[in-house]
C-alpha positions as CSV (number, residue, x, y, z in Angstrom):
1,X,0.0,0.0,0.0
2,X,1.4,3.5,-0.9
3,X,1.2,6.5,1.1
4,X,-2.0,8.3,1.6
5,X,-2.1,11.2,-1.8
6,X,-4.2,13.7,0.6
7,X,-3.6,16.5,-2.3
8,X,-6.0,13.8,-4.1
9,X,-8.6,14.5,-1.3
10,X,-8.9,14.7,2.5
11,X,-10.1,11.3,4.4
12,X,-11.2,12.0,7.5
13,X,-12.4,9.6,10.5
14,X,-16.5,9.0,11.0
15,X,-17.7,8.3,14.0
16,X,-22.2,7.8,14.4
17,X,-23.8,10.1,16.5
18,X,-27.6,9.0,17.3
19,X,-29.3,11.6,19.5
20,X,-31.6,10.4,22.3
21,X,-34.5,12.9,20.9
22,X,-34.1,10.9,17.1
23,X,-35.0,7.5,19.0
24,X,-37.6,8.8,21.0
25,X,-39.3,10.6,18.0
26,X,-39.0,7.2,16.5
27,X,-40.3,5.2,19.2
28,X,-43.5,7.6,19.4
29,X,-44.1,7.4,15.3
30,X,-44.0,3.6,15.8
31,X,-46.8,4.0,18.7
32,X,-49.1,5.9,16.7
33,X,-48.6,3.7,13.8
34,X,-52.3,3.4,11.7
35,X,-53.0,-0.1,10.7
36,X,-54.6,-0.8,7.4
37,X,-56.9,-3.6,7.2
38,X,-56.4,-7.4,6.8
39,X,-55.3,-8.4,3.4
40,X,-57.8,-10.4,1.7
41,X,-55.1,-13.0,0.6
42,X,-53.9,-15.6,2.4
43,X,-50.2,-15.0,1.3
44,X,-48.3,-12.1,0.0
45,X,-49.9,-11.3,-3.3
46,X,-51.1,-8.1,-2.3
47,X,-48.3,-7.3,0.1
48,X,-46.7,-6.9,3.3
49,X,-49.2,-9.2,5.5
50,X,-50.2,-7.2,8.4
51,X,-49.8,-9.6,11.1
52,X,-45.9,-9.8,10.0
53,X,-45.7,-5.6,10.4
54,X,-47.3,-6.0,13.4
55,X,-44.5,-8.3,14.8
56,X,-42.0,-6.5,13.5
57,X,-43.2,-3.0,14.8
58,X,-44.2,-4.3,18.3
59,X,-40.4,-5.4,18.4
60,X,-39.1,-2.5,17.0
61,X,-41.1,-0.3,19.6
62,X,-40.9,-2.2,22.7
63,X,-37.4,-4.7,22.7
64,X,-34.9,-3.4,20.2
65,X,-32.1,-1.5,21.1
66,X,-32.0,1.5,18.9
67,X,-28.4,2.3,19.5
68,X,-27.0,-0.7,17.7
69,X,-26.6,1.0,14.8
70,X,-24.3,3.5,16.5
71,X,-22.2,0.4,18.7
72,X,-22.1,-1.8,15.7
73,X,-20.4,0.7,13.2
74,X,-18.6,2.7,15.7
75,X,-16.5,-0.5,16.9
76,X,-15.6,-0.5,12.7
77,X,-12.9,1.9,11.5
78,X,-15.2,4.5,9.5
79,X,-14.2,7.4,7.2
80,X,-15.6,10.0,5.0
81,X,-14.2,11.8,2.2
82,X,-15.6,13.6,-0.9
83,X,-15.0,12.5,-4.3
84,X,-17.0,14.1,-7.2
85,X,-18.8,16.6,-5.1
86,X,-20.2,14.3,-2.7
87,X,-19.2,13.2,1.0
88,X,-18.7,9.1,0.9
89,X,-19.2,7.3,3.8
90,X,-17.2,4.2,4.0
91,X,-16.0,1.4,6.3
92,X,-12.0,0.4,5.8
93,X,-10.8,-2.6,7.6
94,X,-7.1,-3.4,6.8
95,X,-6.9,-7.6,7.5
96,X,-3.9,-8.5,10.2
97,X,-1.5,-10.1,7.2
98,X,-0.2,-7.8,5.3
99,X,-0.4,-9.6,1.9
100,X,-4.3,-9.6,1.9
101,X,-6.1,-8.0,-1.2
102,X,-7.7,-5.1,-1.4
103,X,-11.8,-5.5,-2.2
104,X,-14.1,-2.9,-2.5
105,X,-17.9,-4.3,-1.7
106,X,-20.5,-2.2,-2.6
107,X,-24.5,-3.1,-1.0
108,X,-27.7,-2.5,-2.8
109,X,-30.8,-1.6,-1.9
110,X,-33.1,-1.8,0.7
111,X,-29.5,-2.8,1.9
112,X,-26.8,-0.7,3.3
113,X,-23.2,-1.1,4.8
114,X,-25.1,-2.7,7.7
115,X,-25.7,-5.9,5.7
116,X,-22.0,-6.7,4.9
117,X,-20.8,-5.9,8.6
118,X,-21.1,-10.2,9.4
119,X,-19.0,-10.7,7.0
120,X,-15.7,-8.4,8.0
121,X,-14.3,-11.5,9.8
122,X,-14.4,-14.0,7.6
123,X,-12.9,-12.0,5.1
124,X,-10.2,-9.8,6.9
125,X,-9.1,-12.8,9.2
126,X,-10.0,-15.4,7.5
127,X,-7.3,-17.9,10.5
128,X,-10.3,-17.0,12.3
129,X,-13.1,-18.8,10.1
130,X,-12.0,-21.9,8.9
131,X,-9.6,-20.1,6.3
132,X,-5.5,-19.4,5.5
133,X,-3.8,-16.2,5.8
134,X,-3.6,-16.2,1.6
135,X,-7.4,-15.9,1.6
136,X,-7.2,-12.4,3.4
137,X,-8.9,-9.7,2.3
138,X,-8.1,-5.8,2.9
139,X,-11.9,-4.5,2.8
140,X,-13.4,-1.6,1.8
141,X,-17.1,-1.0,2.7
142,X,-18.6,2.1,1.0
143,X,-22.1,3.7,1.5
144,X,-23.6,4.6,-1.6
145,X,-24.3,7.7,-2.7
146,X,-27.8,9.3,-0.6
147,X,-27.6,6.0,1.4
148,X,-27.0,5.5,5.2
149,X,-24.1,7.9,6.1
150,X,-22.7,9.2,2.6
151,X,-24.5,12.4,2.0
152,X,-27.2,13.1,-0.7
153,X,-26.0,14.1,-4.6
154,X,-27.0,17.9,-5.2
155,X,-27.6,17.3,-9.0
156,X,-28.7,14.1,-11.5
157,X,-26.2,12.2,-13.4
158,X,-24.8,9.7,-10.3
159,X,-25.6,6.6,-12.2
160,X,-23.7,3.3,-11.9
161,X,-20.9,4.3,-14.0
162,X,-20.8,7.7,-12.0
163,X,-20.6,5.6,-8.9
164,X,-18.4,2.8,-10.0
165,X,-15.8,6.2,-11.1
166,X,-16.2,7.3,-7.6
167,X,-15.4,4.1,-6.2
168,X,-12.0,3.7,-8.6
169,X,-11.0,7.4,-7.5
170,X,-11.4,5.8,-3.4
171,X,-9.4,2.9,-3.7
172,X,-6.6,4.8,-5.8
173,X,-6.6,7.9,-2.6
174,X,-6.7,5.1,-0.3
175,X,-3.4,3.5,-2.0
176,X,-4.6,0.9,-3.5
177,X,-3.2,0.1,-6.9
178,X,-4.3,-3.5,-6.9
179,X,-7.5,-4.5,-5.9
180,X,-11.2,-6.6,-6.6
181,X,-14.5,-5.4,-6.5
182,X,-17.3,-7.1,-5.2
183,X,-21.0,-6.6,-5.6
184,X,-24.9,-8.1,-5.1
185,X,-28.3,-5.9,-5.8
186,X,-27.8,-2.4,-6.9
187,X,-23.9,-3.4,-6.1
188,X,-24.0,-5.7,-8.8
189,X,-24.9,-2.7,-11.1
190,X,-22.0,-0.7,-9.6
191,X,-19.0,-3.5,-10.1
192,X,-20.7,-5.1,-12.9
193,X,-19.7,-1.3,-14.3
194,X,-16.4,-0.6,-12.8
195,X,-15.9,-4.2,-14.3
196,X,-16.8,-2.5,-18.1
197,X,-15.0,0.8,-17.3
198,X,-11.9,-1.4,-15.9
199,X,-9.9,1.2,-14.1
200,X,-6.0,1.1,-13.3
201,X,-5.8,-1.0,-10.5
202,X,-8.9,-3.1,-10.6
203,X,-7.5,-6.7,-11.5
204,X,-11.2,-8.8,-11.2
205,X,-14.4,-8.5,-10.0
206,X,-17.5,-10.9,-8.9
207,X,-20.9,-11.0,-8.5
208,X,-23.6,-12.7,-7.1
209,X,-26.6,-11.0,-8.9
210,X,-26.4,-11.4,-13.3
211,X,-27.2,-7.6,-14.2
212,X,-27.3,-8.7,-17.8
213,X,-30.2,-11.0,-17.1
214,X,-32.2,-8.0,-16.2
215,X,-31.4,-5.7,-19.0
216,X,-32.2,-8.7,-21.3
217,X,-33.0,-12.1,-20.4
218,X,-34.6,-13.3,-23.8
219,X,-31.1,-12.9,-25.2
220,X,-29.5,-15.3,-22.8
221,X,-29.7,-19.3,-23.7
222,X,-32.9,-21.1,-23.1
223,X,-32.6,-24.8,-24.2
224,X,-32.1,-26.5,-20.8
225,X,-34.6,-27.1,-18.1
226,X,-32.0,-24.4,-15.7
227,X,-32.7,-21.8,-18.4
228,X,-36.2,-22.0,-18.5
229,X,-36.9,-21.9,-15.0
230,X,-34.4,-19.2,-14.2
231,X,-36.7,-16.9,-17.2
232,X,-39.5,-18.1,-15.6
233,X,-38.4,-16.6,-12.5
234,X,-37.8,-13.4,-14.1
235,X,-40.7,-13.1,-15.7
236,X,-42.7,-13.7,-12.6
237,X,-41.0,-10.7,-10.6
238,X,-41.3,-8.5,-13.8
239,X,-45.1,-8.9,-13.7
240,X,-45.9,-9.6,-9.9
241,X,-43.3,-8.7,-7.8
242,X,-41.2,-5.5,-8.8
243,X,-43.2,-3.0,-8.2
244,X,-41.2,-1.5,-5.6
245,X,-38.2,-1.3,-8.8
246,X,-41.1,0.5,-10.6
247,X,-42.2,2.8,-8.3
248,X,-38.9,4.3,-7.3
249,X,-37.4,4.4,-11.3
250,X,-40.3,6.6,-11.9
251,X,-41.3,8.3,-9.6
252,X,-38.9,8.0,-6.4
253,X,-39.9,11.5,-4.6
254,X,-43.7,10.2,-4.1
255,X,-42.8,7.0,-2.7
256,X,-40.0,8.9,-0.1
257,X,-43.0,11.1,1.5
258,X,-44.4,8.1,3.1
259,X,-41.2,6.2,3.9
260,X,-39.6,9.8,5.6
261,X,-42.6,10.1,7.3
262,X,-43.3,6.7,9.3
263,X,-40.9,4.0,10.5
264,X,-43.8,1.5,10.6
265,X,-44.5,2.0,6.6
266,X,-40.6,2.4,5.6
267,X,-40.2,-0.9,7.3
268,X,-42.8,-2.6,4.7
269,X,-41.4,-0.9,1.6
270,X,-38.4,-2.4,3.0
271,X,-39.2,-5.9,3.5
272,X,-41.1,-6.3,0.8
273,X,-38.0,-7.3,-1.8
274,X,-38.4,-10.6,-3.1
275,X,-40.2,-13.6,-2.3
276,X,-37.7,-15.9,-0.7
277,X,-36.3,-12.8,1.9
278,X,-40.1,-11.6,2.4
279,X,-41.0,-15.2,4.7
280,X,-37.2,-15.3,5.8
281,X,-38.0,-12.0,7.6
282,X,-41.9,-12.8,8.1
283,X,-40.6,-15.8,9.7
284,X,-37.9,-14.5,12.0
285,X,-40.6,-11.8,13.6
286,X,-43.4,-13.6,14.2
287,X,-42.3,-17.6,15.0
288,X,-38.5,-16.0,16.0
289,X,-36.9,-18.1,13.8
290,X,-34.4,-16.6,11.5
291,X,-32.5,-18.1,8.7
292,X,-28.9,-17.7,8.7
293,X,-28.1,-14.4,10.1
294,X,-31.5,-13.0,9.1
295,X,-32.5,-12.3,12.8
296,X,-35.0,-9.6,14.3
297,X,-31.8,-7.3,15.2
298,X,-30.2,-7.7,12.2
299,X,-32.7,-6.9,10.4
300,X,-33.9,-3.9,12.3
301,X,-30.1,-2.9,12.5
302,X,-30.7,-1.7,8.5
303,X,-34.2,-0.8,8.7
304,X,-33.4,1.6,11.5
305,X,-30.3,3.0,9.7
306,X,-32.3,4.4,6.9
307,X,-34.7,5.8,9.7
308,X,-32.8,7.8,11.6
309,X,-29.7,8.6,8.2
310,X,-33.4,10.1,6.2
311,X,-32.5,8.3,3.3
312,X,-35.1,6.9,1.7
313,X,-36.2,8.8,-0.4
314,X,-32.7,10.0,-1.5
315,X,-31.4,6.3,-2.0
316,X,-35.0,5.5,-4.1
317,X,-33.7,8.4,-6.5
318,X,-31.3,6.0,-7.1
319,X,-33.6,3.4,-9.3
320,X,-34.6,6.5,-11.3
321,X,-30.8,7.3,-11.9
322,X,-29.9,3.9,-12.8
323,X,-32.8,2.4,-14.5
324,X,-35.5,5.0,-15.1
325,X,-36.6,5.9,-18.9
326,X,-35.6,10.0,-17.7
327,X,-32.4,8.6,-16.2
328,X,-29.7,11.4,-17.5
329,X,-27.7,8.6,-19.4
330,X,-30.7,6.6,-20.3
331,X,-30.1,5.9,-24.3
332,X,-26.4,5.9,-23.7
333,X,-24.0,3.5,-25.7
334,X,-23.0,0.2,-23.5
335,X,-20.1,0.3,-21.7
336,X,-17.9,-3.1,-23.3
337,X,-17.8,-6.4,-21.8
338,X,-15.0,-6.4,-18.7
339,X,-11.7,-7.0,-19.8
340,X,-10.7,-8.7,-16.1
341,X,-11.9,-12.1,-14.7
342,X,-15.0,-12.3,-13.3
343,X,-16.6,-14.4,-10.8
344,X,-20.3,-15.0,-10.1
345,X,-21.7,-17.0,-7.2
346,X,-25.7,-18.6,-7.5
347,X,-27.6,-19.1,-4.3
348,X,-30.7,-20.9,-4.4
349,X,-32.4,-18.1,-2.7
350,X,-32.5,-15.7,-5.2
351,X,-35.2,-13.9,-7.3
352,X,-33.8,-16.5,-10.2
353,X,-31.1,-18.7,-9.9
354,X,-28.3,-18.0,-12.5
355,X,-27.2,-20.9,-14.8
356,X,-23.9,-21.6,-15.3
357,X,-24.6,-20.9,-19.0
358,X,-26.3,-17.8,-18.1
359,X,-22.9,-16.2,-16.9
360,X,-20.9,-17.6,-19.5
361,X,-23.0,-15.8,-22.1
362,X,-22.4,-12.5,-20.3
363,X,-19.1,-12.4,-18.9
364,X,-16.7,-13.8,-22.0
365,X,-13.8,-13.3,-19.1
366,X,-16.1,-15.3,-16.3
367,X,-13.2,-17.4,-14.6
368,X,-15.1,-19.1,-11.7
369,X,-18.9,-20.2,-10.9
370,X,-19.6,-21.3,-7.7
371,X,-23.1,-22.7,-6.1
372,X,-23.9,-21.8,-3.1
373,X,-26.1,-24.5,-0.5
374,X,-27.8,-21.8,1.4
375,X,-28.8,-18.0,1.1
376,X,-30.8,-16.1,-1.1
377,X,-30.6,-12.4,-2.8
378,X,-29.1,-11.1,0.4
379,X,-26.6,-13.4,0.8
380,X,-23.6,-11.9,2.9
381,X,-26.3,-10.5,5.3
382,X,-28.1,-14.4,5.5
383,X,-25.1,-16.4,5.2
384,X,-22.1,-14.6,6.1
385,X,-19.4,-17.3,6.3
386,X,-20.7,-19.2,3.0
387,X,-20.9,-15.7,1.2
388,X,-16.9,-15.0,2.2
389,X,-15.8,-18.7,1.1
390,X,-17.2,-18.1,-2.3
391,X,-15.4,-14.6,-2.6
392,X,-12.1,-16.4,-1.6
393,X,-12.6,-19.2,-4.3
394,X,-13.5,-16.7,-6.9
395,X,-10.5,-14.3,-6.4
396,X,-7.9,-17.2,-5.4
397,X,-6.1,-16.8,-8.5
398,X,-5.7,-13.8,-8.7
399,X,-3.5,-12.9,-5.9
């Protein structure tokens, strides 16, 4: 690692501040909550049920300690430091051997920093979880842009490439001229770019979400029974499950009124992601039993971060930047296919499970495919230790 270039841009230390007046405004907003009626379906086709945001906000109000936001980060090493005109919050946690390497790890959404934080272990010391010292990682935990701690962007224009730029421009002032990128949801956007634009430094990245299934499935191979059901999958989110995506690529300010408003709806716009995490998180509030690392705290941990950071509506603008018809490089020409390795891990949990045919048809480079046994689209917040042996199989050869 080179010396710090602060003519490049000043990083300075972060510590959280939670005030006792923004948790007891939140505790009285989840107290006057207004209940809808029952849904009229005995599942989650119209919804959030309302016996499952009932459990969660009786927790949240009564047992959960709202400062664990502020303990968990604050016993992190956290910086800030402004690159392309806005602050980025970031978590930076240098592993004990020296010859770890450098990853950068971006979240997505309803995600945050908070997701990843199980995870900073088994990748930083991996002697610690059933790994060697050559699996180490240096790691590098940004906040995206208008999400959690990094502060809002002023103008349009921060789209993934903008964001996967910014996150190039870190890891060089940080020192690092070597380094992989890692990435799931709207983090898969992000590296699945920085892949494209392939910056100095950046020597492989991997994946755990296939962002060119998205943009266009019906190109991807569809002879085999894997195929098929994966593009069934997708097709069922497109038409009955996405409307969240839909909502905040159009018309993001609308939906942020609500979600700035109460705690008690933010938490359902939240929850309400995909099928598999919806009754992982359904189940852990009202039988109390999680799966994997999905547990009531941990998953209030990141509802509560957007709470009391007043970011939802900022980090919904996102969407519209990234994937709205007005977004300001909607229409633009593709960035090329990555020119370094790429990895992608499948877990059976996601919206669609990726064939291994799937990512060979969009990542010519694609140098390792791993299955995973357990975890869904969340999978470094469910299954922290599975999640951090597939990043060190992907990027083993490339230290």
């Amino acid at each position: 690692m080179t010396t710090l270039d602060q003519q490049a841009g000043v990083v300075r230390p972060f510590t959280v501040q939670i005030s006792d007046e923004a948790l007891d405004d939140l505790r009285r907003r989840l107290t006057a909550t207004r209940w809808p009626s029952r849904e009229l379906a005995d599942d989650r086709k119209q919804g959030v049920q309302l016996a499952t945001l009932q459990a969660l906000r009786q927790y949240w109000a009564t047992d959960y300690d709202g400062r664990r936001v502020e303990s968990r980060l604050n016993a992190l090493p956290q910086f800030t430091t402004e690159i392309d005109g806005v602050d980025i919050h970031f978590v930076h946690v240098r592993s004990p051997h020296e010859d770890a390497l450098p990853l950068i790890m971006t979240h997505g959404w309803p995600g945050s920093v908070i997701e990843m934080l199980d995870s900073v272990g088994p990748l930083t010391d991996p002697t610690a979880h059933g790994g060697t010292a050559a699996d180490a990682f240096h790691l590098v935990l940004p906040s995206l842009p208008g999400y959690g701690f990094s502060a809002e962007p002023t103008e349009t224009g921060w789209d993934l490439a903008r964001t996967a730029r910014a996150w190039a421009e870190l890891m060089r002032r940080l020192g690092y001229d070597r380094y992989v990128a890692q990435g799931g949801d709207v983090g898969a956007g992000v590296t699945d770019a920085i892949g494209r634009i392939g910056p100095d430094g950046l020597v492989g990245i991997h994946t755990n979400l296939l962002v060119p299934a998205l943009n266009d499935p019906a190109a991807l191979p569809n002879d085999g029974d894997a195929e098929r059901a994966a593009l069934a999958a997708i097709k069922t989110f497109q038409s009955t499950g996405n409307g969240y995506f839909v909502e905040m690529a159009t018309r993001p300010q609308t939906i942020g009124y609500a979600l700035l408003d109460s705690p008690a709806a933010l938490a359902a716009w939240m929850i309400d992601h995909d099928t598999d995490a919806y009754y992982k998180i359904a189940s852990a509030f009202v039988d109390d039993k999680p799966s994997g690392n999905l547990t009531r705290d941990h998953i209030l941990d990141n509802v509560t971060a957007y709470w009391l950071t007043g970011t939802a509506a900022s980090a919904a603008r996102s969407y519209w930047e990234a994937y709205g018809a007005d977004a300001p490089t909607a229409g633009s020409p593709p960035l090329p296919d990555p020119r370094v390795p790429v990895g992608f891990s499948a877990f059976p949990g996601e919206i669609w499970v990726t064939p291994r045919s799937w990512a060979e048809a969009s990542y010519p480079t694609l140098n390792y495919f791993g299955q995973a046994a357990r975890g869904g689209h969340f999978a470094a917040w469910e299954e922290p230790e599975l999640f951090a042996a597939e990043l060190r199989a992907a990027f083993r050869s490339l230290r």
